[in-house]
N, C-alpha and C positions, 0 to 999 in steps of 0.2 A: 141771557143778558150779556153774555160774551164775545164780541164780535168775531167772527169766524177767523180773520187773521188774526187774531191772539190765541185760538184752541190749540192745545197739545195734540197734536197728530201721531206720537208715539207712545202704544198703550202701554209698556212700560214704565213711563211718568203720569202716567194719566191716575193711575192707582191712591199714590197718596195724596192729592188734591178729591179727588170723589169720596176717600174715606174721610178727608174732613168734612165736608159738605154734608155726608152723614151723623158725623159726630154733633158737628154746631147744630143741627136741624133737632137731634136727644137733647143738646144739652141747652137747647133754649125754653125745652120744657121748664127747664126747671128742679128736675127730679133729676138727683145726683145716683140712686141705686139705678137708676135706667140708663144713665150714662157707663154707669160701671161698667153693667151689663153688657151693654155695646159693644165696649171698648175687650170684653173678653171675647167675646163672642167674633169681633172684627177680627181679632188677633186667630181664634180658630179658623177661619175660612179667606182669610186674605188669598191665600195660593188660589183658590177656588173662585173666587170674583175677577180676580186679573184674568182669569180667563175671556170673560167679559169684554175685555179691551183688545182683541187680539183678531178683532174686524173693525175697518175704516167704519165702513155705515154705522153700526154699534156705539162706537164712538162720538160719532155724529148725535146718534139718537139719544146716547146720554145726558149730552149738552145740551139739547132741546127740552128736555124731559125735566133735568134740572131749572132750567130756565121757566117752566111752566110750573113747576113746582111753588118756587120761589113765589111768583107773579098770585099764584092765588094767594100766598100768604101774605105778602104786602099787600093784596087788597081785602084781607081779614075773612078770606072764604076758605073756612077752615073744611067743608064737606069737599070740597073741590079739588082743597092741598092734601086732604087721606086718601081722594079719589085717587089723583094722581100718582102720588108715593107708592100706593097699593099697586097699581098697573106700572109703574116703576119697575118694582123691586119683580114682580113675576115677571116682566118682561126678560128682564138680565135674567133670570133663575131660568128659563126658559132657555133663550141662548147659551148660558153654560153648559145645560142640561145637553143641548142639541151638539153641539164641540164636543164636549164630553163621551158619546155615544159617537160621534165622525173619527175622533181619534181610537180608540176601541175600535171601530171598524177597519179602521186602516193597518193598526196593528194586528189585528187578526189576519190579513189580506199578505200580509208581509213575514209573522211567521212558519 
């Protein structure tokens, strides 16, 4: 929903706008102990999700993915918007995962 000349191009910044996006999406539930939740659970893995942002395309497919998200939810297709979230959320856990295991290797290579 973000016109591409407005995305934050540096994953740096990009972190605390996606963890809101996260938050509003808990905290529209409704349910205040799931937000809590969140908001703990955000705070353990922050370092670990900016990873996340530390490739242009990723970036990219963030924005998109958000974007799709959103769209099913403004048209009330709520199997569409867990669909999505769900392949969201492993998608990023997948790329960390994959960085995570590149740096590891290169650190190995190196000492």
């Amino acid at each position: 929903l973000l016109p591409e000349a407005e995305r934050l191009s540096d994953g740096a910044t990009v972190g605390q706008p996606d963890e809101q996006f996260h938050l509003q999406l808990v905290q529209a539930s409704g349910n205040r102990e799931m937000a809590r939740v969140h908001r703990e659970i955000t705070e353990r893995i922050r370092i670990i999700r900016r990873l996340d942002f530390t490739k242009p395309a990723r970036l990219a497919a963030t924005y998109d993915e958000h974007a799709g998200i959103l769209r099913a939810i403004t048209r009330r297709r709520s199997d569409d918007a867990q669909r999505l979230l769900r392949a969201h959320v492993e998608q990023s856990k997948l790329e960390v995962r994959h960085i995570t295991l590149d740096m590891l290797y290169r650190a190995r290579r190196q000492a």
